[in-house]
N, CA and C atoms as a LAMMPS dump frame, in Angstrom:
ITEM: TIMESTEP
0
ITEM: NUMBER OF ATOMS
348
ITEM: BOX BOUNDS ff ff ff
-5.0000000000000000e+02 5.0000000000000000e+02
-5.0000000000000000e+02 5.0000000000000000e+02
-5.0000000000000000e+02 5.0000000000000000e+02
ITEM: ATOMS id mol type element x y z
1 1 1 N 0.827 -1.188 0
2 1 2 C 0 0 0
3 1 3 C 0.871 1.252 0
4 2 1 N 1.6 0.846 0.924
5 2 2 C 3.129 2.608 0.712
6 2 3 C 3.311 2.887 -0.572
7 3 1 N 3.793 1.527 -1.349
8 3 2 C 4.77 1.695 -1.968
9 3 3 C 3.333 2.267 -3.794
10 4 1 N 1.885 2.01 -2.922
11 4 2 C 0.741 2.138 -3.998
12 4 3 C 1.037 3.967 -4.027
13 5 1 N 0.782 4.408 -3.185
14 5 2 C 0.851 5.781 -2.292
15 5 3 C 1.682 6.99 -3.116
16 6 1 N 3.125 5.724 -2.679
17 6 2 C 4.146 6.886 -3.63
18 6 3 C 3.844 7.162 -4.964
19 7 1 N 3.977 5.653 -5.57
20 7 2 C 3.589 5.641 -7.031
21 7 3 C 2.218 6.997 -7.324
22 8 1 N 1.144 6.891 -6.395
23 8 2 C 0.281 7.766 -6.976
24 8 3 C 0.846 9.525 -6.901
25 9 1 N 1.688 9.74 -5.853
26 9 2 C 2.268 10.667 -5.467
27 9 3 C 3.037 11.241 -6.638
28 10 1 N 4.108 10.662 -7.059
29 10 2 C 4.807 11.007 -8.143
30 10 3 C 4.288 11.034 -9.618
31 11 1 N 3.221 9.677 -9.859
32 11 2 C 2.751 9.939 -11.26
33 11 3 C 1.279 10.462 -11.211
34 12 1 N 0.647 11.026 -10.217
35 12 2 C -0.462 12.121 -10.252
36 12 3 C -0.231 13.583 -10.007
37 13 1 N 0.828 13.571 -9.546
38 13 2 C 1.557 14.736 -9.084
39 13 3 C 0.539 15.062 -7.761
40 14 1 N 0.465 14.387 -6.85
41 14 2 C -0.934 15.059 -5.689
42 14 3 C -0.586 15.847 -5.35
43 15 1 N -0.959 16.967 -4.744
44 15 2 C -0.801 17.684 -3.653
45 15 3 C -0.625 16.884 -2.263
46 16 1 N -0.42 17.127 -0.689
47 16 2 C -0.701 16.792 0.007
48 16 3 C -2.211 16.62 0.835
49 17 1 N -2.84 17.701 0.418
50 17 2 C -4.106 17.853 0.43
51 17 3 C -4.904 16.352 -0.113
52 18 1 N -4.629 16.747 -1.158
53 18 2 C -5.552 15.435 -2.363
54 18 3 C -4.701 13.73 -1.892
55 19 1 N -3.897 13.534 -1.323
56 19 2 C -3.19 12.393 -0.92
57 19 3 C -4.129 12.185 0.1
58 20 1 N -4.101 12.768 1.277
59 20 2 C -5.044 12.758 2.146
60 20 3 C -6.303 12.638 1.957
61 21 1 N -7.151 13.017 1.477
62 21 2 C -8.672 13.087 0.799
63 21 3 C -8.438 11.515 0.06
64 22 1 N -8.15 11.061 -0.881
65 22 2 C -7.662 10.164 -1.536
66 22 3 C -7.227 9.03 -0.689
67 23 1 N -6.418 9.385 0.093
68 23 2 C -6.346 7.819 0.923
69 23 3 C -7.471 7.586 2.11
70 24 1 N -8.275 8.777 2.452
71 24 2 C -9.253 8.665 3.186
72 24 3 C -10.34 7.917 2.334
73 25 1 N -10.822 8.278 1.3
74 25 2 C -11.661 7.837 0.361
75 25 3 C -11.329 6.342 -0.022
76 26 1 N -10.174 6.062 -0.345
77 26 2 C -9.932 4.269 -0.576
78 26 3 C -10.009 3.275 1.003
79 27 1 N -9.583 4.284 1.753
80 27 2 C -9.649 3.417 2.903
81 27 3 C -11.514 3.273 3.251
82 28 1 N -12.351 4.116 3.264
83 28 2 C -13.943 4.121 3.154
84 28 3 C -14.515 3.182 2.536
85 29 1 N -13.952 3.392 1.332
86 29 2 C -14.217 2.093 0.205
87 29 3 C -14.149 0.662 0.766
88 30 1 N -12.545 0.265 1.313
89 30 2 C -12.559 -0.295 1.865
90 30 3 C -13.017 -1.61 3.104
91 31 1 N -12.986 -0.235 3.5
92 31 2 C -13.901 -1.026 4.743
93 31 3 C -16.002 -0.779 4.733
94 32 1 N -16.172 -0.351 3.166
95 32 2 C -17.221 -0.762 3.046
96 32 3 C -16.901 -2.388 2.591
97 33 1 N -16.101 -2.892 1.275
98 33 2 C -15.888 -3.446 0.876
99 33 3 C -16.126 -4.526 1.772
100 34 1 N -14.948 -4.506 2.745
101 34 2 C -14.978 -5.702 3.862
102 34 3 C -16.411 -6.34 4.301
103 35 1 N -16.633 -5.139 4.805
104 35 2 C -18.56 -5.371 5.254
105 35 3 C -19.184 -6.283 4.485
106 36 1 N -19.533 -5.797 3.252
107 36 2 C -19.825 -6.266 2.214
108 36 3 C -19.953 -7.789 1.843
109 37 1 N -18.278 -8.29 1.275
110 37 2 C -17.718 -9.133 1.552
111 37 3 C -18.198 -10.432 2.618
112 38 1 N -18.555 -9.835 4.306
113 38 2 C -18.865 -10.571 5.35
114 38 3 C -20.316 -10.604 5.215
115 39 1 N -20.638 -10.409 4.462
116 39 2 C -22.302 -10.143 4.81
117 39 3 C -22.876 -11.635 3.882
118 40 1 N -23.097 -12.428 4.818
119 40 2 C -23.667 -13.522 3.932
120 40 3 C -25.177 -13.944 3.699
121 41 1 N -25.898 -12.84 3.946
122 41 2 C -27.183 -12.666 3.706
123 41 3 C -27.705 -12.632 2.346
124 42 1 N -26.072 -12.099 1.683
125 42 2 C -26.624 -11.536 0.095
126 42 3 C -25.798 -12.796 -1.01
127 43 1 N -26.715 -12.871 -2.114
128 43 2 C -26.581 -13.586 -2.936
129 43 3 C -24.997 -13.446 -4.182
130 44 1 N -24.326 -14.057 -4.374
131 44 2 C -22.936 -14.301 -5.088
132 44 3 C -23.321 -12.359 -6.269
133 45 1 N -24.547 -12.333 -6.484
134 45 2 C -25.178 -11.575 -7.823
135 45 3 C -25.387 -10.173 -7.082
136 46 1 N -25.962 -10.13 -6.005
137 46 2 C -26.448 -8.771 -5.226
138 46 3 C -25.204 -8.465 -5.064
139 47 1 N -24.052 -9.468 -4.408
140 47 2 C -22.738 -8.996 -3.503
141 47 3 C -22.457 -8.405 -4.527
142 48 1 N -22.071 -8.859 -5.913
143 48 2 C -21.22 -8.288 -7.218
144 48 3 C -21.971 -6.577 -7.674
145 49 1 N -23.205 -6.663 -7.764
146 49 2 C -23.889 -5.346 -7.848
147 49 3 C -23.161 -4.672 -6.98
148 50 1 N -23.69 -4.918 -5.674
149 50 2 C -23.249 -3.806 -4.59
150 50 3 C -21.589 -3.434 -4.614
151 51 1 N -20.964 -4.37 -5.042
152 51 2 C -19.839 -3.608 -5.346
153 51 3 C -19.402 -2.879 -6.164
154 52 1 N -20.085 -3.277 -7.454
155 52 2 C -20.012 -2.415 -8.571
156 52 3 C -20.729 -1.248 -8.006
157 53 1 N -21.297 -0.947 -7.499
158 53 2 C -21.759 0.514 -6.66
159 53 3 C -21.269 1.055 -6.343
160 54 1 N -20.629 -0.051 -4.924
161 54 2 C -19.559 0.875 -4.335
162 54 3 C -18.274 1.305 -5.08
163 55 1 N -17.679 0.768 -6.09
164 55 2 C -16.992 1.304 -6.804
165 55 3 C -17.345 1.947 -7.967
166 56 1 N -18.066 2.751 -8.315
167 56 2 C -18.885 3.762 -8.816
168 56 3 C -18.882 5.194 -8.024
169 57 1 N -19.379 4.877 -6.696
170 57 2 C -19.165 5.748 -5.763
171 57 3 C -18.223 6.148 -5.369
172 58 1 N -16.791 5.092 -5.577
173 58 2 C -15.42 5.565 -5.473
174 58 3 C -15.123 6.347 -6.485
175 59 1 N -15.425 6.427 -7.294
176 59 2 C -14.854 6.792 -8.808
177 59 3 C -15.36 8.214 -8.515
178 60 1 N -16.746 8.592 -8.579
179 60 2 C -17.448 9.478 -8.113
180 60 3 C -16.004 10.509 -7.529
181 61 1 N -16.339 9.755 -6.015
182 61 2 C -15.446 10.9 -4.786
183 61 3 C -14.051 11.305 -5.598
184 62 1 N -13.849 10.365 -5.819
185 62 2 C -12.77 10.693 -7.147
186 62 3 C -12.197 11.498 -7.584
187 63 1 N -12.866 11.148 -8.67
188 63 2 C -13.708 12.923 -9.772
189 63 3 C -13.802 14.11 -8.743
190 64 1 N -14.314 14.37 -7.49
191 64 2 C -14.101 15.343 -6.968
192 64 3 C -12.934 16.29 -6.345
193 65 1 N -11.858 14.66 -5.989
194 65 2 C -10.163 15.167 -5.685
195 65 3 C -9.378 15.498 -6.284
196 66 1 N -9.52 14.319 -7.602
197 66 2 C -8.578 14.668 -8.505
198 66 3 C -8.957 15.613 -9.279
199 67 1 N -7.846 15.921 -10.6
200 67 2 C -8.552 16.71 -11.706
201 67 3 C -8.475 15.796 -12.786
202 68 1 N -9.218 16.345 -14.042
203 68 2 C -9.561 15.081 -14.902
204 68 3 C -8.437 14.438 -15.694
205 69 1 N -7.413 15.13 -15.558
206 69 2 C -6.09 14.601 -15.902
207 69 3 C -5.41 13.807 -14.996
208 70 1 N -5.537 13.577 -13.597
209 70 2 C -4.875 12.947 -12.945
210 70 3 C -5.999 11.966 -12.611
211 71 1 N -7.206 11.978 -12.584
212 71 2 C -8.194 10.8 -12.916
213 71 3 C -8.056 9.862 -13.971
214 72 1 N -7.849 10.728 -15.087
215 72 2 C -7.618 9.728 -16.115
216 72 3 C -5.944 8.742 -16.051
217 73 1 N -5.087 9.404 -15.923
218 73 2 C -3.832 8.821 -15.056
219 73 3 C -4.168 7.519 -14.004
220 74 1 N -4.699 7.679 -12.773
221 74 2 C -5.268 7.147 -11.778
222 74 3 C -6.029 5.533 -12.544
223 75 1 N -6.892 5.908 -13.445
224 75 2 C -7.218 4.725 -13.951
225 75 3 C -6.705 3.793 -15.22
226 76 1 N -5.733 4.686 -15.223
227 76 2 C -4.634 3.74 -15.828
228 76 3 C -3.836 3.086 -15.48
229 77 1 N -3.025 3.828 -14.148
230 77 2 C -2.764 2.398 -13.043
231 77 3 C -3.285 1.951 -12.497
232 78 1 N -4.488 2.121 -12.414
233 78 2 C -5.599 1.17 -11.686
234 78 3 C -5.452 0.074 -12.724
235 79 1 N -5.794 -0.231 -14.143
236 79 2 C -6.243 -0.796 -14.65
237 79 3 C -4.277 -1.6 -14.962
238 80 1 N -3.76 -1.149 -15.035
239 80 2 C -1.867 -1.615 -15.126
240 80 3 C -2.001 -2.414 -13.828
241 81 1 N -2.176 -1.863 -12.94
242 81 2 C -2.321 -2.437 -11.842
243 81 3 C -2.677 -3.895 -11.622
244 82 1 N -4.085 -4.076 -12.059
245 82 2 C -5.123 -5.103 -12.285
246 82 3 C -4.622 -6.043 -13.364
247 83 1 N -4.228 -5.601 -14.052
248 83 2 C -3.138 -6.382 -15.49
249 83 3 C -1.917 -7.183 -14.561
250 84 1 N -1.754 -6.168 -13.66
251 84 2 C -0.269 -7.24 -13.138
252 84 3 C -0.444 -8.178 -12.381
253 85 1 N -2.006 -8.252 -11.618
254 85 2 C -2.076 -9.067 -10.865
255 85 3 C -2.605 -10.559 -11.63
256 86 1 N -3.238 -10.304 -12.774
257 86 2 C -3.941 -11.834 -13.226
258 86 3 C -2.577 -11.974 -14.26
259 87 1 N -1.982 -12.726 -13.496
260 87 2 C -1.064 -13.807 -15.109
261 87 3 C -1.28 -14.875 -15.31
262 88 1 N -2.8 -15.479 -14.339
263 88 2 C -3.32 -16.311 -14.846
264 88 3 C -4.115 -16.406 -15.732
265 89 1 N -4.295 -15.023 -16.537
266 89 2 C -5.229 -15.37 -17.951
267 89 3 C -4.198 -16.02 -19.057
268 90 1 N -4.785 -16.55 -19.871
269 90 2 C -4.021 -17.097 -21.129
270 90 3 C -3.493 -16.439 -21.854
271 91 1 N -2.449 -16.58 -21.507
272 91 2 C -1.598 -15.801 -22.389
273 91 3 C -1.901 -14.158 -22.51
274 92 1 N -1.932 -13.488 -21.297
275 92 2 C -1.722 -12.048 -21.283
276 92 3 C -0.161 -11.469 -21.442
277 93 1 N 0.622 -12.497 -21.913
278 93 2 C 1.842 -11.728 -22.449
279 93 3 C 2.457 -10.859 -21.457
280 94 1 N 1.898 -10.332 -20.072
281 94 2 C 2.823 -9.813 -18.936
282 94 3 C 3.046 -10.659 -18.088
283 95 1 N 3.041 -11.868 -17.893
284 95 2 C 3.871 -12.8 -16.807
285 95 3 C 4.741 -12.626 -16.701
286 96 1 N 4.967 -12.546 -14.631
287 96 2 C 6.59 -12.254 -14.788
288 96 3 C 7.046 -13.647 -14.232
289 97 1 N 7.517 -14.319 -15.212
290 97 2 C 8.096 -15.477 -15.498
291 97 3 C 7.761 -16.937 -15.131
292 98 1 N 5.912 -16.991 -14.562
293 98 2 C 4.817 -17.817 -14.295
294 98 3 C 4.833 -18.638 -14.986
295 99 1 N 5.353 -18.828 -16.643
296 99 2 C 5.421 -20.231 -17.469
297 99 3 C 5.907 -21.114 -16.924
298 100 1 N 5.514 -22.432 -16.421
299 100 2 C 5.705 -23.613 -16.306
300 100 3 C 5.921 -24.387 -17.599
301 101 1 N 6.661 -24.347 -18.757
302 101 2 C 7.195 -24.559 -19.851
303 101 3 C 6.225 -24.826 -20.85
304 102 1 N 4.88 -24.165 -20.506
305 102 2 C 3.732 -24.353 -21.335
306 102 3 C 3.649 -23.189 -22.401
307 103 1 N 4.864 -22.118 -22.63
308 103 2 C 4.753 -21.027 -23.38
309 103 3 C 6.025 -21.712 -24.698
310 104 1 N 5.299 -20.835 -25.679
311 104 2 C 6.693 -21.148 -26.775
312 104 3 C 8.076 -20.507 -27.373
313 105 1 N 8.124 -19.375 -26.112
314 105 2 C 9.542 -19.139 -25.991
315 105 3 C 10.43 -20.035 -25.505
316 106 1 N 10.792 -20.26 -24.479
317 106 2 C 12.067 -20.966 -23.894
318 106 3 C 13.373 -20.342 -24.146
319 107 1 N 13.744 -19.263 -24.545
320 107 2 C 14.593 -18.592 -25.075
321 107 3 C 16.078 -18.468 -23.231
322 108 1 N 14.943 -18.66 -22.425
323 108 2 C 15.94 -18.311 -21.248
324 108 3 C 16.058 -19.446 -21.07
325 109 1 N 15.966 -20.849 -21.32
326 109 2 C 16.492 -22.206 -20.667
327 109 3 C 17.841 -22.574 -21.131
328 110 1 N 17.609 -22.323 -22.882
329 110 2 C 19.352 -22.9 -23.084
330 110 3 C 20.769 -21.923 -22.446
331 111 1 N 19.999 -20.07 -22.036
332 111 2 C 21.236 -19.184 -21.557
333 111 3 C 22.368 -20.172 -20.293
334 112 1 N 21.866 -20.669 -19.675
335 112 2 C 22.555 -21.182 -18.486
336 112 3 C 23.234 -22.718 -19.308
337 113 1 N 22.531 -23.402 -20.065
338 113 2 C 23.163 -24.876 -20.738
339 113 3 C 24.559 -24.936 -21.134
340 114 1 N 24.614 -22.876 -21.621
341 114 2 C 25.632 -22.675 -22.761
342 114 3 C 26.703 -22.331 -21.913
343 115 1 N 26.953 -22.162 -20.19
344 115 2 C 27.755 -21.513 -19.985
345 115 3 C 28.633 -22.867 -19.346
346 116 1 N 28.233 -24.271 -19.523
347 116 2 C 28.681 -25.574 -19.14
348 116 3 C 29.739 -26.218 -19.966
């Protein structure tokens, strides 16, 4: 999360102001989220709505901190972000180095063969 912080710091350019507002607002989110999450009253379909809400409503508060240039920024590492975490889709081409020899490079196996 620090190291989320800085990153937004340097490539949104925040103010200190808007860092604050901004990490107050994700942490809200948050711990709606959690709630949410624990609440087993609601159906696999309602839970997914209500989050898509609540992140709607994040986006929202958003739009009010940032400006529309550092929003639009913001959801580009959001979405870089989200890219780095699934390298379990097929073949999204950013794995960092998750092939279990099921890809058709191999280009890094013979480097070490050759130095024998």
């Amino acid at each position: 999360m620090r190291q989320q912080r800085e990153t937004w710091m340097k490539e949104l350019n925040l103010t200190d102001d808007q860092m604050a507002k901004l990490r107050e607002a994700n942490r809200a989110q948050a711990d709606k989220l959690r709630a949410l999450r624990q609440d087993t009253s609601l159906s696999q379909e309602d839970r997914r709505k209500k989050m898509q809400e609540l992140r709607d409503a994040n986006a929202t508060a958003l739009k009010g901190i940032l400006s529309a240039e550092q929003f639009t920024k913001y959801t580009e590492l959001q979405t870089q972000r989200r890219e780095g975490r699934r390298p379990r889709g097929a073949g999204a081409g950013a794995g960092a180095g998750a092939g279990a020899g099921a890809g058709d490079s191999g280009g890094t196996s013979p480097a070490p063969k050759s130095g024998q």
